[in-house]
TITI-963570 format. One record per atom (N, C-alpha, C, O, CB): x, y, z. Coordinates in steps of 0.05 Angstrom, whole numbers, plus 5000, padded with zeros to 4 digits. Glycine has a CB too. Layout:
<rs>
XYZ...
</rs>
This chain:
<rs>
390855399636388155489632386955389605384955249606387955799633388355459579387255339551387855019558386654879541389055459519388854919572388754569570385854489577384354349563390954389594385154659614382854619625380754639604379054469600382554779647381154919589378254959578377954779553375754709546377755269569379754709541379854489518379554219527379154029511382554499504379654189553378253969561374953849574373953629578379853939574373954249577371254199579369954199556367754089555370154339594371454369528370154319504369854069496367654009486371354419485371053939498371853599488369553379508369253139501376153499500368453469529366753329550368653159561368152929569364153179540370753269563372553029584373153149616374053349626376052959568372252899627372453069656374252819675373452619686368453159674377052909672379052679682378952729722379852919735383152759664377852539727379952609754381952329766381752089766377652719783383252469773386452389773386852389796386352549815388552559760388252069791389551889829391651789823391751679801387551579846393451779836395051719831396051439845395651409869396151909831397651219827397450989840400050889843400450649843395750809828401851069844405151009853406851119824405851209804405750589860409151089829411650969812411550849797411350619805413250849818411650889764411950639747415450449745416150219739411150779716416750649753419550579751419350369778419550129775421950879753418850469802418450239822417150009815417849779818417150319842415150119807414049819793415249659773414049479762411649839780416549689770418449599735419849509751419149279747420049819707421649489769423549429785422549219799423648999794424549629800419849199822418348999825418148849808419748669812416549039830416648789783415248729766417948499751417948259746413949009750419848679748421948589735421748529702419548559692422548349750423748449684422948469664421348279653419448329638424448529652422247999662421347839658418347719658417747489662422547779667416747939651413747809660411947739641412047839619412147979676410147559647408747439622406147579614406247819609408047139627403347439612400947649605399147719636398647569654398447479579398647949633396247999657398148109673397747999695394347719671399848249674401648319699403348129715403148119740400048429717404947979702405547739712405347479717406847319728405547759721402347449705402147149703403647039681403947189662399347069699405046739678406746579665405046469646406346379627408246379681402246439644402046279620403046309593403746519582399946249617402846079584403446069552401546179537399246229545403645809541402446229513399746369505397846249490395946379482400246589490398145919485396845809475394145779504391745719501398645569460395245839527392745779549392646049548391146049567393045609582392946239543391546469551389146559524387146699526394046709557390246419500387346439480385146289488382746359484387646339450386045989502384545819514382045949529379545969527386345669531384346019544381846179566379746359568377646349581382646309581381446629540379346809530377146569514375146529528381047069505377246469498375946269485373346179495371146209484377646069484374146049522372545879542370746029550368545939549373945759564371046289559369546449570367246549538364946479538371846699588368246669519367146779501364946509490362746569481369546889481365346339492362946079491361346019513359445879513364045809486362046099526360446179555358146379548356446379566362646349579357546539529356546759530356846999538355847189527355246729535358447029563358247309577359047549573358747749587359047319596360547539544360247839525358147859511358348069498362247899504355947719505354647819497352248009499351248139480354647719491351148009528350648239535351448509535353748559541350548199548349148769528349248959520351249099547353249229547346349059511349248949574350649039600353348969606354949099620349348939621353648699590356548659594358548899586359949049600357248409578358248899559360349069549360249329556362249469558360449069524357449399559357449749576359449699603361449819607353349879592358349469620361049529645363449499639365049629652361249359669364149379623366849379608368149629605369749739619366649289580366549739576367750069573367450219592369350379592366650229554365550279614365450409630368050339664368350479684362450389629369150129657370750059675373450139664375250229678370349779683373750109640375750219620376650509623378650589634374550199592374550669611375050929619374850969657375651189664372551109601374550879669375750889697378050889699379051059713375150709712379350729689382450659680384150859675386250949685382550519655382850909655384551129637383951489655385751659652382751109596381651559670380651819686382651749709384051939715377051839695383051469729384351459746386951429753388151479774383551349752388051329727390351319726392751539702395051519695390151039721390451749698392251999685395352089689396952129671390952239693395752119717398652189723400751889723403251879724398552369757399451719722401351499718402351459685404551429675399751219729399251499670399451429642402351679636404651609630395851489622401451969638402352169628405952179636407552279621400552399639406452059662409652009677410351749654412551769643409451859721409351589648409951369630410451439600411951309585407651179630408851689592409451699571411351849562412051839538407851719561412652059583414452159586416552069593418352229597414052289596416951799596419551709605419851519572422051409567419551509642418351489557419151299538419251519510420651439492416851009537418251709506417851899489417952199499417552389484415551839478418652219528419052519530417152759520417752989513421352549517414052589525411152739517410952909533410852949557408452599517410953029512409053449529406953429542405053449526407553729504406053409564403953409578400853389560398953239557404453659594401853699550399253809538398653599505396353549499399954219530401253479486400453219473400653049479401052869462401053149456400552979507400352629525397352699518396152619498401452549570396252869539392952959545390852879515388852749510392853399552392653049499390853079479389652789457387652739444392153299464392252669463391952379432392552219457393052009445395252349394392752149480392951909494390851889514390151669524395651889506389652129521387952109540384352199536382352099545389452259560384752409521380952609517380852409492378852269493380553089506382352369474382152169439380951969458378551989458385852029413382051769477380551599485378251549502376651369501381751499489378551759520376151839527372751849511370551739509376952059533374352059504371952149477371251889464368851869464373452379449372351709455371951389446370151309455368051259443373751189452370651259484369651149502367151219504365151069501370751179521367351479510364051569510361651599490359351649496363951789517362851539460361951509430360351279440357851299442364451439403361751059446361550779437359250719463357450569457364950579434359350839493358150809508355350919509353650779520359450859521354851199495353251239487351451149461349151229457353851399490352550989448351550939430351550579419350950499397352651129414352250459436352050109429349350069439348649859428354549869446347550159455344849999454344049989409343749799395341750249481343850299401343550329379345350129364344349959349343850589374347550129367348749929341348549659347348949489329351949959334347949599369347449239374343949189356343648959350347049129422342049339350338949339346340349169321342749169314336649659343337649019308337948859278337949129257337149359261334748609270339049029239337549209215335949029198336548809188339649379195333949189196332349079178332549119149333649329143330049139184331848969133331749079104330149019085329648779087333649049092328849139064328049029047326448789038327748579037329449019042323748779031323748459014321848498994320448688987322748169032322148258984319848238973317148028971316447938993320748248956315547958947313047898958313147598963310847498966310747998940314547478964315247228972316347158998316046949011316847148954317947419006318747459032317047619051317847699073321047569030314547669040313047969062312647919083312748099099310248109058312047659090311247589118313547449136313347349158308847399116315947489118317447399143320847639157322047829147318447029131321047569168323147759188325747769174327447589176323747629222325947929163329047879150331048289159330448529157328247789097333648089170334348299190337548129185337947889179332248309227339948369189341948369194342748419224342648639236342848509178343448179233344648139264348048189268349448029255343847809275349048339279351448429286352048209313350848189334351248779292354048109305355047949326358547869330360347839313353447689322358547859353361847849354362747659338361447479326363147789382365647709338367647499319368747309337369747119325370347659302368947289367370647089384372847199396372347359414371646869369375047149391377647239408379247349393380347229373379147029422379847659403381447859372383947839389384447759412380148289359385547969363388448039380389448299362390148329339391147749380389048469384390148749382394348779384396048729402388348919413394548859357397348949373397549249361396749349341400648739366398949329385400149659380402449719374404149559366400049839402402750019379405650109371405750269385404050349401406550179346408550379380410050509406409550799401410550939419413450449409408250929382408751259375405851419400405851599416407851339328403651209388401951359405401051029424399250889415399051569383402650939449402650649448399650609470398950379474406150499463398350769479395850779490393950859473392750669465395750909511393051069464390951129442390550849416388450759407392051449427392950769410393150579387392650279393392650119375395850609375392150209416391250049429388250019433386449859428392450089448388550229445386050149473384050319455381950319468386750309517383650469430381150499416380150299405377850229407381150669399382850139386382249869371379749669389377749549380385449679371380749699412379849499442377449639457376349559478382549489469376749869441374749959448371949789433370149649442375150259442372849889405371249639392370949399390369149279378371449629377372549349400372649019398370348979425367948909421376548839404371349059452368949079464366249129463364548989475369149159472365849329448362649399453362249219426359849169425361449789452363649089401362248889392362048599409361248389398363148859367362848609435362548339442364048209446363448039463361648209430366848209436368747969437370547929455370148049476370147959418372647769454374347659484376947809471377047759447374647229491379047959478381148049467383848069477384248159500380648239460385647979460388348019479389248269453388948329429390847649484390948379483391848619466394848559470395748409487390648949477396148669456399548669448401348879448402248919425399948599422402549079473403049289460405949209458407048989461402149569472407349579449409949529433411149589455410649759472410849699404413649369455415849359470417749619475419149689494417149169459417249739447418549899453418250169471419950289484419049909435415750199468415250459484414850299519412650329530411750659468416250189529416350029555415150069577414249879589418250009564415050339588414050339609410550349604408950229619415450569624409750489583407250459574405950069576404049979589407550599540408149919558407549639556406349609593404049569601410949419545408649639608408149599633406549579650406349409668408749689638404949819643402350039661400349969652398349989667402150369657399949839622397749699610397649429613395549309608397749739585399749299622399649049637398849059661396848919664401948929639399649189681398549199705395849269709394449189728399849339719394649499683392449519699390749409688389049359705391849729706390049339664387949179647386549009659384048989657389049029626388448819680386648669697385948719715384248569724387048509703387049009733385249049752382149159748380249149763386649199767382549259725379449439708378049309701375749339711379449609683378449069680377548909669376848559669377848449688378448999657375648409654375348209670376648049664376248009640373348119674378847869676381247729670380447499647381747429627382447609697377647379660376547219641376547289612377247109596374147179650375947489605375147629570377347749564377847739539372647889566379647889582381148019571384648009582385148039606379648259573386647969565387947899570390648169559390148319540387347629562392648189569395348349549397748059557398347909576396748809566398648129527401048009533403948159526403648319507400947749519406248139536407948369533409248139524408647899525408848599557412748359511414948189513415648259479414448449470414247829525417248119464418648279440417148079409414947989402423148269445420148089396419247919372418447619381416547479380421747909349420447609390418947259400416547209406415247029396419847119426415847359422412847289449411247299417410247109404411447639486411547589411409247599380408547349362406347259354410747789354411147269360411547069341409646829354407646769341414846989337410246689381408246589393405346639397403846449403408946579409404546859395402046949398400246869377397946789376401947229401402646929353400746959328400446649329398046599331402047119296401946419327401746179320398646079329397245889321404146039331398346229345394046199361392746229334393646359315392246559390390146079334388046179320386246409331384546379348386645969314387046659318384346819331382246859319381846659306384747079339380447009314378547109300379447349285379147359261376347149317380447549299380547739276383847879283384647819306377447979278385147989273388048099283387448339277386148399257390747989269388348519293387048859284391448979296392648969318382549049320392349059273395949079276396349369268396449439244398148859251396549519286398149849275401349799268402549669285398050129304402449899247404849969255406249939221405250039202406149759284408849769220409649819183409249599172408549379180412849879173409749689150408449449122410149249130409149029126409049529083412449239140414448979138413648949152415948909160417048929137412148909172411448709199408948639187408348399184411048849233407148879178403748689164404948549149403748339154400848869142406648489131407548219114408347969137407547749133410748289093409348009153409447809163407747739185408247549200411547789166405347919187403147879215401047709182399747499187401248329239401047799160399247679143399147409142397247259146399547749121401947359135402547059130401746879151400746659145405447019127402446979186401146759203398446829202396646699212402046749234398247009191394446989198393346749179391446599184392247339187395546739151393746569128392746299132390846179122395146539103395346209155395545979169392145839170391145649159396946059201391146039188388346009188386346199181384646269197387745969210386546289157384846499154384346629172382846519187383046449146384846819177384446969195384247229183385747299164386246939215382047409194381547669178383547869190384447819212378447779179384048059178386548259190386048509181385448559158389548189180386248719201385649019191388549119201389849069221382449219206389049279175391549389186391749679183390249839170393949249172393149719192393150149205396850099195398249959210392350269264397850199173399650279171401350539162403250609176399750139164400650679141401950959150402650999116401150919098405250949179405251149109405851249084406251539084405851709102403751189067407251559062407451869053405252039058403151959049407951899024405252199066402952309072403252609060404952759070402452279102401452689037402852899012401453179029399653139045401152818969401753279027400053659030400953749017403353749012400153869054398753909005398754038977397554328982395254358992396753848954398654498976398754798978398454968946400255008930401954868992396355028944395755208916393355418919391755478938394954998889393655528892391155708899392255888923394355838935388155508910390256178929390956338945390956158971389855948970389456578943392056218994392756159025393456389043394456589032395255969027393156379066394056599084397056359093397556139102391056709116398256549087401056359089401156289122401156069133404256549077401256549134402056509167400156259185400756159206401256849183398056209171395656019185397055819176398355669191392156029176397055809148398155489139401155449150401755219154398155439102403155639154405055499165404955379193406555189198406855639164403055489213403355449236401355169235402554969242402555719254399155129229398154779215399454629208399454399216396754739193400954719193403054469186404854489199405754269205404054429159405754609205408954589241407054409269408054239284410155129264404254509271403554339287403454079291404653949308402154369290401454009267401653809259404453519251404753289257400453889245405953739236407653599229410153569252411553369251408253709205410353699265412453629299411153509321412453369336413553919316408453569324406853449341408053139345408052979327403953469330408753099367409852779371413452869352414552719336406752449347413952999357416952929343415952879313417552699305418752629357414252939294414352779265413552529266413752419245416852749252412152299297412252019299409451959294408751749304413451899325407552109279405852059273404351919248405251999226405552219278402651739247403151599219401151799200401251779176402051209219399951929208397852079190399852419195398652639192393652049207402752399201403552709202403152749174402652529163406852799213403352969155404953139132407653029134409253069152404953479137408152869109410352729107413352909089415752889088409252449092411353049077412453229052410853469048408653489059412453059023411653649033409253889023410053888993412253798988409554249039408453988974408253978945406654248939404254278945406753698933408654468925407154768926408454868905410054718894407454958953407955178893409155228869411455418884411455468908407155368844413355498865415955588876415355838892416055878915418055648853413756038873412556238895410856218922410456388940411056378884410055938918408255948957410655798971410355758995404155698965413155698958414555598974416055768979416855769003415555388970417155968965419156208972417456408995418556609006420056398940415456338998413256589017413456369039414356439061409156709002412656149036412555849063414455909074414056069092412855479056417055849071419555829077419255999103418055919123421655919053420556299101420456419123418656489140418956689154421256559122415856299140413456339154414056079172413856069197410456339136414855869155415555579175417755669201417355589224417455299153420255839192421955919210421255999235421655919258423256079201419256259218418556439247416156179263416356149287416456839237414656049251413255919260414055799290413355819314412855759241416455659271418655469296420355569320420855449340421055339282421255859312422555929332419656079348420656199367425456109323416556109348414756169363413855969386413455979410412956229347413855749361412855449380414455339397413555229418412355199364417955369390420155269409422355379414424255249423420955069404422155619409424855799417426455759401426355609381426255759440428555939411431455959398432855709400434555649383433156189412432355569419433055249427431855069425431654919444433355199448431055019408428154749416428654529433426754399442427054569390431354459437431954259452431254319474429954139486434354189452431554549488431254589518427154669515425854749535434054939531425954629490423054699502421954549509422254329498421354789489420154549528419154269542416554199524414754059534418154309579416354269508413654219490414653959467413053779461412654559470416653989460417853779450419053589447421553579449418153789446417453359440417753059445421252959430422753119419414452869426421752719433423952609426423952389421422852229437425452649440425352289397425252069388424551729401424751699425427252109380424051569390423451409412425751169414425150949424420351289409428451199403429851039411432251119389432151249368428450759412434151019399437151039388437551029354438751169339438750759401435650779353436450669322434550819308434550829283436050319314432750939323431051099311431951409301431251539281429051109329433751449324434951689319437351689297437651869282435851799344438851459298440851469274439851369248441451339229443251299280437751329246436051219215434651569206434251619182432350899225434051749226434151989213436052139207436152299188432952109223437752099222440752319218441852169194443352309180443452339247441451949189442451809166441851899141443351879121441751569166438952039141437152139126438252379117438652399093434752169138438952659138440152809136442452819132443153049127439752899147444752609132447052579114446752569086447852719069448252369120445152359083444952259052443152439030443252419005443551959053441852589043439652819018441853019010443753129021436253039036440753028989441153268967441053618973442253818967438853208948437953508994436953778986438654039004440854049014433353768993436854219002437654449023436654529050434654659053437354659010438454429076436854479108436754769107438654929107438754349140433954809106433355129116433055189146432955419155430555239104432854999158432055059184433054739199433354529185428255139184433454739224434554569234436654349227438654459220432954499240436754069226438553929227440153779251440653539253439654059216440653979267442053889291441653699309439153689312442354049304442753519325440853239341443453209361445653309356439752869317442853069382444153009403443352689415441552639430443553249424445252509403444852189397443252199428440852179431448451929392445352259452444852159475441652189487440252019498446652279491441152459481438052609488435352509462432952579461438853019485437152309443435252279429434352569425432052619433433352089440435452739416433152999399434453049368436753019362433253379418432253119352433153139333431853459333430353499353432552899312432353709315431053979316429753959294430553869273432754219318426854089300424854049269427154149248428854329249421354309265426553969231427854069211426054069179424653869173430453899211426254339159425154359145427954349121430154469122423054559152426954149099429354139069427854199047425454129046430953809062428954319028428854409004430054208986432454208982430054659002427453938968428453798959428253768932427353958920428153648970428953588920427453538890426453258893426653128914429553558859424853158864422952928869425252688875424952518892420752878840426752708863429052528861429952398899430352158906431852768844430152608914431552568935430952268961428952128962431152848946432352248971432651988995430652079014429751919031436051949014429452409013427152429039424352349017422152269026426852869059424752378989422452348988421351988971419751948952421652648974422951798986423151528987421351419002419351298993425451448995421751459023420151299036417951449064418551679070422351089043416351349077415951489090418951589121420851439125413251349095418551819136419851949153419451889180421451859194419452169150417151869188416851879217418151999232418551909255416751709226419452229222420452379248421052719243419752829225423552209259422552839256421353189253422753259230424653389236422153429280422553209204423553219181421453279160419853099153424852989177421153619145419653649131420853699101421953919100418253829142420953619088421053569051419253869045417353959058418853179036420253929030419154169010419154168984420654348977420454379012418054048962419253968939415954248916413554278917419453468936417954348905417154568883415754348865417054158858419854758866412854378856411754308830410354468816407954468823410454118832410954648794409354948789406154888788404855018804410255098757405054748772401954628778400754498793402254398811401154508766398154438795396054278811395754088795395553868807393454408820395654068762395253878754397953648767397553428779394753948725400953788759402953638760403253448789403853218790405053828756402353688815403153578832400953358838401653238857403853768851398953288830396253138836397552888822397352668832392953278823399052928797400052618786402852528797403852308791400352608752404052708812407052688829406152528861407852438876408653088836403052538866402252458885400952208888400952058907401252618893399252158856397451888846400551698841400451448842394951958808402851808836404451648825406251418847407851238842406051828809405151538872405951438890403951258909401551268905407151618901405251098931402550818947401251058954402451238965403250548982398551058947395751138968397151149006398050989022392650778964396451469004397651459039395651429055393351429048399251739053396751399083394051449102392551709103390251719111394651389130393851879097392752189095392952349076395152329065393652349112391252529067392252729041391052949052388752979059391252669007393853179051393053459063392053699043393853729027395553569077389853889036390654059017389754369034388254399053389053978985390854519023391654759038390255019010391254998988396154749045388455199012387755218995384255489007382455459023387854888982384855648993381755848996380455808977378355938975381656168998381155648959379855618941377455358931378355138925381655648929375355408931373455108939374054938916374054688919369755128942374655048896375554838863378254748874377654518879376155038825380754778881382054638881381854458905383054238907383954738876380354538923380554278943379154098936379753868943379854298970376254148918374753928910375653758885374853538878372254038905377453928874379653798847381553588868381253348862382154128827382553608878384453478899383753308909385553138911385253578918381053218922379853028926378352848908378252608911378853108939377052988885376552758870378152658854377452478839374652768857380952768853382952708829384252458848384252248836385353018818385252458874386552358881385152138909382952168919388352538882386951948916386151668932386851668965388551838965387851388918386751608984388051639012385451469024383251399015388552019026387151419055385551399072383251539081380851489083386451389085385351789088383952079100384452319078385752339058385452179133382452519099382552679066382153029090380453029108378352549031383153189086383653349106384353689091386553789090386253199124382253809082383454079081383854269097382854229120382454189068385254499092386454669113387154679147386954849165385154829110388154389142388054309168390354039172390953929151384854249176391653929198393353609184391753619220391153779238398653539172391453269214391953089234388353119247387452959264394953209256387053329235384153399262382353259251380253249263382653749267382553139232379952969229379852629237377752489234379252999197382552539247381852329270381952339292382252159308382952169272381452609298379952639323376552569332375352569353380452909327375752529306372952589311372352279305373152159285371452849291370252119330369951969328366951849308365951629311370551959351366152019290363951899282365751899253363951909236360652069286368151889237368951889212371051639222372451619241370152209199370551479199372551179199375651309196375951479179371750909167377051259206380551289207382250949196382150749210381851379252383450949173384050729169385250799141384750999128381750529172387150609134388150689103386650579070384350499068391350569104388250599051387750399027389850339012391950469007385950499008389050139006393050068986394249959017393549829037396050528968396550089006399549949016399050119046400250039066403150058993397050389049397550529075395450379094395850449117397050889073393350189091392550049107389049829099387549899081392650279130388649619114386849419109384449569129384549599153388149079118381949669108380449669146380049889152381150079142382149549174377749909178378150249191376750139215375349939218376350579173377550339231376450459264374950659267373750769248378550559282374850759298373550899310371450949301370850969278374551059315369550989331366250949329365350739325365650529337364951079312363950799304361350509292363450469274361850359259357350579274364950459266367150349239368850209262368449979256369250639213369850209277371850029294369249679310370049449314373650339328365949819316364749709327364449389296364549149296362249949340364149579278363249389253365849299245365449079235361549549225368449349244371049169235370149019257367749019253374549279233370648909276370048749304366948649306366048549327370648949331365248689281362948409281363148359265364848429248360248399286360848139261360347969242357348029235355548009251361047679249357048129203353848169195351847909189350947809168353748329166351747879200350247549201347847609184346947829189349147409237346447459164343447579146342747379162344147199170342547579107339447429170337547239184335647309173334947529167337147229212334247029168330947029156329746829173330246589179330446929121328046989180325946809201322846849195321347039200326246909234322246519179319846449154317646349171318046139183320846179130315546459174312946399180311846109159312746019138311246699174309846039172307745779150306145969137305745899114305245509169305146169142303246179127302246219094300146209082302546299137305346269085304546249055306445899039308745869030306046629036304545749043305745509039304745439011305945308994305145299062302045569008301945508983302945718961302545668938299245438980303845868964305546098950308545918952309945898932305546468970309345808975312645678971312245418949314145328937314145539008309245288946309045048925310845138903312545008891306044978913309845428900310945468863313645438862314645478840310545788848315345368883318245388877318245068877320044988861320445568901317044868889317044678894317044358853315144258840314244748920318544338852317944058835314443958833312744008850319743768854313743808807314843898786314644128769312344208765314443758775316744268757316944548750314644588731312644448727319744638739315644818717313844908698313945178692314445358707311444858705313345178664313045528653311445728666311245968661311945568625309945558686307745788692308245848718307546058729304445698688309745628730311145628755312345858752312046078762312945408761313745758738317745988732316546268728317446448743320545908690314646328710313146588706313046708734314346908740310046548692311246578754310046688776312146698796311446828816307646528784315046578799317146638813319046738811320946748827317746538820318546838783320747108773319147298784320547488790321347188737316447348792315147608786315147698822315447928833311547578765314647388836315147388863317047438881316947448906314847228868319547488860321947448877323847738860326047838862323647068874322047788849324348078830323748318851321748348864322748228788326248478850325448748859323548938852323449108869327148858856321948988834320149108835318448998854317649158872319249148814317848768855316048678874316548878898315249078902316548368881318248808911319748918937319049238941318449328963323348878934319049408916317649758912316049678922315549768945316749938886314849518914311449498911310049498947308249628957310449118890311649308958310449228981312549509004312949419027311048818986313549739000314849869019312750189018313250379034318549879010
</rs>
């Protein structure tokens, strides 16, 4: 019942067909398949092709790209129980967080961008002055050519197909890339992309490090890459090949900061949401918390009860909770939990075969191996800092994350928290809800990411601001004064013609 009604809040209205077996299909399909659901080309002809068409013109219509997205989200309404069986076989997603970040997040996209690209395709106009009054001077938004989207495996549909949202409604031809690893997803987005969409403009190509490696060697227009810094180092370098512009979505520590009075029981259950939501595989989760010893000695047994509310006495056996997304994934956390210092208050336990690890909350110091590097997985850090001043320079002292949490009734320290400190995102009393909303850019700074998305911020990474001036004759004898041979009286009268005050003057 709360799924239904949280799905008429949201304006998403899925209906759901179902179009077989993905495992049958995988078996058909076999592993071996190239881009588009099986076609073999290389991928130097499959940029070709997007290419050919994109000089053709036929994204550039407003109508084009409306049937686009609107055939898109067909996709995604019709094929719900396939997406949701897929994402459960590669990540063991809870129904109710398949729905929420893989299906209404894109939805909701969809319908942002659908409702609103007649508005962002119009010129903007701007400004002039009296040298310019009579003529048209306007910023034209226009596509970049042929992008290449690649994803990742945590959220491997939402992280995709929003990027590709934009890229569409600005116009362009796009191949998208998802991650191998989350597989059956790769699969389902191969097969259906081309039945929705038009084979001509849009292309996926599957397959591992290699295929990538080939992909990139293409010239594209723009590379739009979720996922870790060690791969944007090496997605940069082929881009430099040819200049190529690159937005990157990568991730980081992600700090939450707890001071000032709090209702403890609210804030623990926010941050257990947030922070387990997806197993911990989130790049904008709560990576760590930073609080004084007394809100952590009061946190502590609010997180417990939290956990055993949200997942029982067992969490393994709750069906609400997701599971790691692969082997090496699972022994790079337990590795984690060998090697720290600190103190497991709560969980620890994992089962290699089932891939589960149990939320687990540690009691660390600054020093420790959890609080190195980022986590990605159900592993929460607790580290004591008695001040706000302290913990604000324990947090500047580290890369700019994609997210900064602060937790707080108090309006001075959240507004101290934000102007003191740097992030992507910026989120009080709350983790993870403000990329939900499609009219605020989602994207990092520093080392946590190049760039931003969703809405009109994903529509504008995916154009190009073109300035256009379009000059009438009629002030020809006003253009003499710029004209040879010069003069003081000249130069007088085209400083005065071309300065900004002028420009007050004539608005």
């Amino acid at each position: 019942m709360f799924l239904s009604w949280l799905r008429s809040v949201m304006l998403v209205c899925v209906f759901v067909t179902s179009t077989g077996d993905v495992e049958a299909r995988y078996e058909e399909l076999g592993p071996s398949r190239g881009e588009a659901g099986g076609r073999m080309d290389n991928k130097s002809e499959v940029v070709n092709r997007l290419r050919t068409a994109f000089r053709s013109g036929i994204t550039a219509s407003e109508q084009f790209r409306r049937v686009q997205l609107s055939n898109l989200k067909s996709m995604i309404q019709e094929n719900e129980e396939d997406i949701l069986k897929a994402l459960q076989k590669d990540l063991y997603k809870p129904k109710f967080e398949a729905v929420l970040a893989e299906v209404v997040m894109v939805i909701n996209e969809l319908h942002y961008a659908i409702d609103n690209i007649q508005r962002w395709m119009q010129p903007e106009y701007v400004s002039k002055t009296f040298a310019t009054a009579t003529d048209d001077c306007f910023v034209r938004r226009e596509p970049l050519g042929v992008v290449l989207i690649i994803g990742t495996w945590n959220y491997p549909l939402q992280l995709l197909i929003i990027p590709m949202v934009g890229a569409i409604a600005a116009g362009n031809c796009v191949v998208i890339k998802p991650s191998e690893v989350s597989a059956s997803v790769d699969l389902l987005i191969a097969e259906l992309i081309p039945k929705y969409l038009s084979q001509d403009c849009y292309a996926v190509v599957s397959g591992g490090e290699e295929e990538s490696k080939a992909l990139l060697q293409n010239q594209f227009d723009h590379i739009f890459y979720t996922g870790s810094k060690e791969r944007a180092s090496s997605i940069l370098q082929a881009a430099s090949v040819h200049l190529t512009p690159v937005t990157f979505e990568l991730g980081g520590k992600c700090p939450c900061l707890i001071y000032g009075t709090v209702t403890i029981e609210a804030v623990a259950k926010r941050i257990v949401w947030a922070k387990f939501f997806n197993a911990g595989q989130s790049c904008v989760a709560p990576d760590y918390v930073v609080c004084s010893k007394k809100t952590r000695d009061s946190l502590l047994p609010a997180l417990c009860a939290t956990l055993k509310d949200f997942y029982g006495e067992r969490p393994q056996d709750s069906p609400d909770l997701c599971r790691i997304v692969s082997q090496r994934h699972w022994t790079r956390l337990t590795d984690l939990l060998k090697k720290t210092n600190g103190t497991i208050v709560v969980g620890g336990e994992g089962d290699h075969e089932d891939k589960y690890l149990a939320p687990t909350v540690v009691v660390v110091a600054e020093d420790d191996i959890l609080m190195k590097n980022e986590i990605f997985g159900p592993i929460l850090p607790i580290l004591a800092v008695d001040t706000l001043e302290k913990a604000i320079d324990f947090v500047n002292d580290k890369e700019k994350p994609l997210a900064l949490y602060v937790f707080s009734n108090e309006t001075s320290i959240i507004n101290t928290v934000m102007e003191k400190t740097t992030s992507g995102g910026f989120c009080a009393n709350d983790g993870m809800i403000h990329i939900t909303l499609p009219g605020l850019p989602f994207g990092g700074v520093g080392a946590s990411g190049w760039g931003s998305y969703h809405g009109r911020w994903g529509f504008e990474t995916f154009s190009h601001r073109r300035a256009c001036m379009i000059r009438g004759w009629a002030l020809e004898k006003l253009n003499g004064l710029r004209y040879p041979p010069y003069g003081e009286n000249k130069l007088s009268w085209m400083r005065w013609s071309t300065s900004a005050k002028t420009a007050c003057l004539l608005m």
